[in-house]
C-alpha positions in Angstrom: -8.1 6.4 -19.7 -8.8 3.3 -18.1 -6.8 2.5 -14.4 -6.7 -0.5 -12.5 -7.8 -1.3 -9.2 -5.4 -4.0 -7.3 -5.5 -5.5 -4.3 -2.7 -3.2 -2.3 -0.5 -5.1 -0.2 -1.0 -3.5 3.1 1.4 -5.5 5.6 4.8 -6.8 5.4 3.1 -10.4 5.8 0.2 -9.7 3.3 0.1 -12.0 0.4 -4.0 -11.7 -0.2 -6.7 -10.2 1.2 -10.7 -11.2 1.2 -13.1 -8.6 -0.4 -15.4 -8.0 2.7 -18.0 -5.3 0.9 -17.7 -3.0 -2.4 -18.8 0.5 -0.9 -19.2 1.8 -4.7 -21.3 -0.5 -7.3 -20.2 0.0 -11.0 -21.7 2.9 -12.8 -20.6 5.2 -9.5 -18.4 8.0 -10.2 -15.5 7.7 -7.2 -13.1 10.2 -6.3 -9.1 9.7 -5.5 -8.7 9.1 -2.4 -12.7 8.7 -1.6 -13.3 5.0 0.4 -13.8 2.2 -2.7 -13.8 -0.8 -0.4 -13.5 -3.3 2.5 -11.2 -6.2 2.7 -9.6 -8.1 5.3 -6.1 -8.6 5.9 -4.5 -11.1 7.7 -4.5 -8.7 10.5 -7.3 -6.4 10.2 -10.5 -5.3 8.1 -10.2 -2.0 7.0 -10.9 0.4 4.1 -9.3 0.9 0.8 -9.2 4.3 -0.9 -9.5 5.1 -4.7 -6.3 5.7 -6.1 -7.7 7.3 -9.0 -10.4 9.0 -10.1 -13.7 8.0 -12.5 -16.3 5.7 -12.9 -16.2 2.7 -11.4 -16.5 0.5 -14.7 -16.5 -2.9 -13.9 -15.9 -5.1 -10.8 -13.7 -8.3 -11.0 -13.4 -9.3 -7.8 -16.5 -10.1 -5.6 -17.4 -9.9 -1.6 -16.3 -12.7 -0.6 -13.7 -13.8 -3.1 -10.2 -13.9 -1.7 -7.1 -12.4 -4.1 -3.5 -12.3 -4.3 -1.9 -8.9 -3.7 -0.9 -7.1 -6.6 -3.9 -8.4 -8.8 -6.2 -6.1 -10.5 -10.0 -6.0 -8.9 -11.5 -3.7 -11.0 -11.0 -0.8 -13.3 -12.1 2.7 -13.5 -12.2 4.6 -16.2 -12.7 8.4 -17.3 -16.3 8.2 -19.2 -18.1 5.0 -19.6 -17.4 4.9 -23.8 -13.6 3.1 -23.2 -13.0 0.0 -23.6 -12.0 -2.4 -20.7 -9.7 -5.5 -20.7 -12.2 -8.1 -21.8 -12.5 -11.1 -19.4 -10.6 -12.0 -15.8 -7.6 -12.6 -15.2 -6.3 -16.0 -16.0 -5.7 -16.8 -12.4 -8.9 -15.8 -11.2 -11.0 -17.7 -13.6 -12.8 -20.9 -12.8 -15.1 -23.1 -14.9 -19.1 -23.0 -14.6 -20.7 -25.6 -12.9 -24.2 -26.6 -14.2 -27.2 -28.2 -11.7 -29.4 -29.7 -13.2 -32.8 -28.9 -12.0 -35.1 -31.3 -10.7 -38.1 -32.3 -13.1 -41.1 -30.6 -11.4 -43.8 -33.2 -10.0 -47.2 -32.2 -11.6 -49.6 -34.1 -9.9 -49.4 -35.1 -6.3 -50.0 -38.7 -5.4 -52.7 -39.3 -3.5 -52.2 -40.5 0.0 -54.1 -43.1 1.5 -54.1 -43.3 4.9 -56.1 -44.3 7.7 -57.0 -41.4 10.0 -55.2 -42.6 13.0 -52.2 -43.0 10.7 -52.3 -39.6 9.6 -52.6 -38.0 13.2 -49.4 -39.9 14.8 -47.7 -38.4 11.5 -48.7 -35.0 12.2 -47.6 -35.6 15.7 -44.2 -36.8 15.1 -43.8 -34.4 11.9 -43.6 -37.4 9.8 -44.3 -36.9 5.7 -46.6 -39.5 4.7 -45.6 -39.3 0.9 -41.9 -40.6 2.0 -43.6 -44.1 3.4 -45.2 -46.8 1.6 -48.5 -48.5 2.8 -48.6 -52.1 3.8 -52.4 -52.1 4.5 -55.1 -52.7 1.7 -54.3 -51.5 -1.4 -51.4 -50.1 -0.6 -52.6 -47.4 2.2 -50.5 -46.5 5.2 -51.4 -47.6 8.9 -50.6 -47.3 12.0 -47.7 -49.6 11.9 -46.2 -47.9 8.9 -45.8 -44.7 10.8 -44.2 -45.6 13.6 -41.6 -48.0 11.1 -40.8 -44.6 9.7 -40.8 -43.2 12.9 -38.6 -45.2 14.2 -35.8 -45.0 11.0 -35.7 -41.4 11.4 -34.7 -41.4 14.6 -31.8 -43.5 14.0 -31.0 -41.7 11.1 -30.5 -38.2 13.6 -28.5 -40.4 15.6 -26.1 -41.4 13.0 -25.7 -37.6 12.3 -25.0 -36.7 15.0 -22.0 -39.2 15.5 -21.0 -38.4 12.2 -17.3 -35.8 12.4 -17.9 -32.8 11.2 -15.0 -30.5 9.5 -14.9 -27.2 10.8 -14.2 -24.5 8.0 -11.7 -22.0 9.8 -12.2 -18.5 9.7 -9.2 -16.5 7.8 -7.9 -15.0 11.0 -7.7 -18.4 12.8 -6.4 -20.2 9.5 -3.6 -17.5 9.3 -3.1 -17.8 13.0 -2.5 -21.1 12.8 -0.1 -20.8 9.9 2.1 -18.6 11.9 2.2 -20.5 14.8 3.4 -23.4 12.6 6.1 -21.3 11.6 7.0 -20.2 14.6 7.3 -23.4 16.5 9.2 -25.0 13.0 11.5 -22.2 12.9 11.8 -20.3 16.5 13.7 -22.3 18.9 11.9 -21.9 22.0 12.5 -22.4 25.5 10.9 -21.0 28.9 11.6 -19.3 32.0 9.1 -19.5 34.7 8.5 -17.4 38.1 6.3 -16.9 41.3 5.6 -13.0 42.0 3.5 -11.9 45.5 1.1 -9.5 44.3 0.1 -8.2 47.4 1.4 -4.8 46.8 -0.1 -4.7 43.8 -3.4 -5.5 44.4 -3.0 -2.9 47.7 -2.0 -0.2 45.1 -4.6 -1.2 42.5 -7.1 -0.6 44.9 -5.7 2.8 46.4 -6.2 3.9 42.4 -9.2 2.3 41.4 -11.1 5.5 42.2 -9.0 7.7 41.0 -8.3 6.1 37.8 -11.6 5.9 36.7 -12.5 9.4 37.9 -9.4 10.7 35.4 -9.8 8.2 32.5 -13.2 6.6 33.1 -11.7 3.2 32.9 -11.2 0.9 35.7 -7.3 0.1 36.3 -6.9 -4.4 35.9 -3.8 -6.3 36.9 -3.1 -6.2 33.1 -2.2 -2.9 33.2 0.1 -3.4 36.0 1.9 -6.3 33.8 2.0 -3.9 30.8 4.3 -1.1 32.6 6.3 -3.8 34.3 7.3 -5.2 31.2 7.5 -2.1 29.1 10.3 -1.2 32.2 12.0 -4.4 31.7 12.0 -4.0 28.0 13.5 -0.6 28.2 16.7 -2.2 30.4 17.2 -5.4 28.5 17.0 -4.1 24.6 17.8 -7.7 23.4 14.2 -8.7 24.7 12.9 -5.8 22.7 13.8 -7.0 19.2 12.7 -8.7 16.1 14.9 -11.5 14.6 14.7 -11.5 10.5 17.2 -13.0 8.0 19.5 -13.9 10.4 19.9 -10.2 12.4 18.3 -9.1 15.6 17.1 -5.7 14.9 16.7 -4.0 18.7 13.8 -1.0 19.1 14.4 2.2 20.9 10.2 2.3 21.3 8.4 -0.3 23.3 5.1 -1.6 21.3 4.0 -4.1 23.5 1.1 -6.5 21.6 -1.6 -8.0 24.2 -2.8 -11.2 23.0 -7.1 -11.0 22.7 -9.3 -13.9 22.3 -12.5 -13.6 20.9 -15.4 -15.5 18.6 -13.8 -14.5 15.4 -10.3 -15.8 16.2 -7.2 -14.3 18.2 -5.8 -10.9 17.6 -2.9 -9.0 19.1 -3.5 -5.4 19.3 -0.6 -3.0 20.0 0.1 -0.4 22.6 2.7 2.0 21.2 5.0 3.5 23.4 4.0 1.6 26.5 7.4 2.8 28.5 6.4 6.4 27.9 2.4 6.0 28.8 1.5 6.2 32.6 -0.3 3.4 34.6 -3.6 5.2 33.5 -2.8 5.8 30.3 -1.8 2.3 29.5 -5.6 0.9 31.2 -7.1 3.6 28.7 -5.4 2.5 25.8 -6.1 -0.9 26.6 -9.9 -0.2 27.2 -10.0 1.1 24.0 -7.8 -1.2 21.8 -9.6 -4.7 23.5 -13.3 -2.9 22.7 -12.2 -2.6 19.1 -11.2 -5.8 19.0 -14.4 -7.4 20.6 -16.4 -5.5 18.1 -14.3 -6.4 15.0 -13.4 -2.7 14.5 -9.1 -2.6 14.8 -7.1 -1.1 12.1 -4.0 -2.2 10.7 -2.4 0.6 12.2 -3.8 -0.6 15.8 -1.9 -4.5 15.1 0.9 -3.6 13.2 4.5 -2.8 14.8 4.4 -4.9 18.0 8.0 -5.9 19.8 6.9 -8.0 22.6 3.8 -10.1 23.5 1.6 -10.5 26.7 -0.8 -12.6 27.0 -3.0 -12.8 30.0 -5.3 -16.1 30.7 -5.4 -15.4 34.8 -9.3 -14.4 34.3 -9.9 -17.8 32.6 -8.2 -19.7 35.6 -5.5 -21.4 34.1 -2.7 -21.7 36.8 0.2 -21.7 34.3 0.8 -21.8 30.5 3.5 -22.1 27.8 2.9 -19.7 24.7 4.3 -19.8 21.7 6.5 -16.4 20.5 4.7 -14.1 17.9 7.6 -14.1 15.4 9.5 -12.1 14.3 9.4 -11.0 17.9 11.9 -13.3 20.2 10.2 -12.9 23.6 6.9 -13.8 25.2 5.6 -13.2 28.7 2.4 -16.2 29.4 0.5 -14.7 33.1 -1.8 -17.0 34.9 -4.2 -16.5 37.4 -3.5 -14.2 40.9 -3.9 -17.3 43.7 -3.6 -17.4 46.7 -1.2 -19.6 48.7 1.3 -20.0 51.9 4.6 -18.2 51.8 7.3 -18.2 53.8 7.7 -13.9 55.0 10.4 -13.4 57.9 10.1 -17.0 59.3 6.5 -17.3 59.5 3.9 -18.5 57.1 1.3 -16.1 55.4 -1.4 -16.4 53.0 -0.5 -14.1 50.1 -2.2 -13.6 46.2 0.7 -15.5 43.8 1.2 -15.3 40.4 3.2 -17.4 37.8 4.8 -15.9 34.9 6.2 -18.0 32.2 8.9 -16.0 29.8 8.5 -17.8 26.2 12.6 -17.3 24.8 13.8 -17.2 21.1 17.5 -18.7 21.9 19.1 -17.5 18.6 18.7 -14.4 20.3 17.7 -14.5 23.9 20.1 -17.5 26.4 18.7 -18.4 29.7 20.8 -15.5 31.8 19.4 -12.8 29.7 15.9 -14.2 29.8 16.6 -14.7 33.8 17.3 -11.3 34.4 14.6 -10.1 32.2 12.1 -12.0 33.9 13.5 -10.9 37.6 13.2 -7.3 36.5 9.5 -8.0 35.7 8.9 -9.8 39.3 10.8 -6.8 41.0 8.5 -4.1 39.7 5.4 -5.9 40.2 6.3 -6.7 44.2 7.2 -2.8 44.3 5.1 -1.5 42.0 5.6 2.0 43.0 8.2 1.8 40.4 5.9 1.9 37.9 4.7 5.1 38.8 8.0 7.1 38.2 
């Protein structure tokens, strides 16, 4: 019996996926539910299982080649005597392209040269066949080597000065399609705030020790922003929410996605439950998750699900930012770095470490007094952020 192998659909937003490495070559006998291969969503790389068992017959789809959910990849079969499908599918087929080869040089032409020619082109790295001589019978001089010299250096110039495209990555191409979406269909508007962090960098540094001695991670601001939102969330369930087709679905669980730059491109990895986790369960989680996402290691299980966004550019030192909402979720929160600046406490003027917070709104579902309130709950638990610890 011969079964195909398709290219699952393993996202609600998945509508292909890139074949990253075949961990089975044809002629291998695989076993259901054994590990076939690696692709890349547009979340995640992660491992596909046989669905069958067999022989791995034949392999359609190669690493590297990206394919349309649904499409068949390659087909297994029960002994290698059946017949397969001849051919690809009609989508996937694409027309040979011939070079031509270049007609081999049998002889090399001899080079004449003088010998003070030929060492300024071995200094400069020159190639003495690509220049024509002007002296005597056609042999190359001094003159003739720095000419050529001369026209390659101007030549590096140009290239340089010459635009280059940049080819983006899939995460960052389907990155930027979303965030084309979401400023085309999402319409935004912002909310910002001052918070004094005094009292939390005070408590931060009572735990510090303690923290890491317990989880063997060391407690960051982050953390603190985490819980204080995952609070908020819990009292304002409109913020919690996913707008699609025109109904706001509201979540009883708090998945709050933190936003991760890296070389590969931007990923949001999700902590699950952050309004049940303590303080130092939320820094461990977030230890791990932002490892696995610096290494290129997250699973679709660890991006998938997310009801609200954070995104933290304080340690890049950027004052203040607007960010754009991760649809379908309808809320935001932008942090920016802890400085410090004069107050006003009890008439007199003090030096204290301040924070601005900028709440990105969906309005369809979230008006300015909601989002107001939402974002004061968030600067009340970080100015007393021994709430967090109940």
């Amino acid at each position: 019996m011969v079964k195909k192998v398709i290219m699952p659909k393993l996202g609600e937003t998945m509508e292909e996926g890139e074949i990253i490495k075949w961990l089975k070559k044809e002629g291998d006998k695989v076993e259901e539910g054994e590990p076939l291969l690696e692709i890349a969503t547009d979340k995640a790389n992660m491992e596909v299982e046989s669905t069958a068992s067999g022989i791995l017959r034949k392999i359609l789809a190669k690493e590297g080649e990206i394919v349309p959910i649904t499409q068949t990849i390659a087909y297994i079969v029960d002994s290698m005597e059946e017949e397969i499908p001849e051919g690809e599918p009609e989508e996937r087929k694409t027309e040979a392209v011939v070079i031509p080869e270049k007609e081999e040089i049998s002889e090399k032409r001899r080079i004449k040269a003088s010998p003070l020619a030929k060492k300024i082109a071995k200094e400069k790295g020159i190639d003495l066949a690509k220049i024509k001589g002007t002296g005597p019978g056609g042999r190359i001089v001094k003159e003739d080597v720095l000419r050529a010299a001369e026209e390659l250096k101007e030549e590096k110039i140009k290239e340089i000065s010459v635009e280059k495209e940049v080819t983006l990555t899939r995460v960052e191409k389907i990155m930027a399609e979303r965030m084309q979406l979401s400023k085309r269909e999402i319409p935004h508007f912002y909310l910002s705030t001052e918070v004094n962090f005094s009292e939390v960098v005070k408590l931060r540094g009572d735990l510090l020790e303690e923290v890491e001695k317990e989880k063997g991670v060391r407690l960051s601001y982050t953390d603190f922003l985490i819980k204080a939102c995952a609070r908020a969330l819990c009292k304002f369930p409109r913020t919690n929410a996913h707008y699609k087709e025109g109904k706001i679905v509201c979540f009883p669980e708090v998945n709050l996605a933190l936003a991760v730059a890296r070389e590969q491109g931007l990923v949001v990895p999700v902590i699950k439950n952050a309004h049940k986790k303590s303080l130092s369960e939320v820094a461990l989680e977030r230890s791990k998750l932002v490892a696995k996402a610096t290494e290129d290691r997250l699973t679709l299980e660890d991006v998938e699900g997310g009801t609200f966004t954070l995104s933290n550019l304080g340690m890049m030192g950027i004052k203040n930012f607007s960010a754009i909402i991760n649809p379908p979720q309808v809320c935001l929160l932008a942090a920016g770095e802890i400085r410090e600046k004069p107050v006003v406490e009890q008439g007199k003027i003090v030096i204290a470490p301040i924070m601005e917070l900028t709440l990105s709104c969906d309005h369809r579902v979230v008006d300015g007094y909601l989002g107001s309130q939402f974002l004061q709950e968030i600067k009340k638990a970080l100015e007393k952020p021994v709430l967090l610890l109940l």
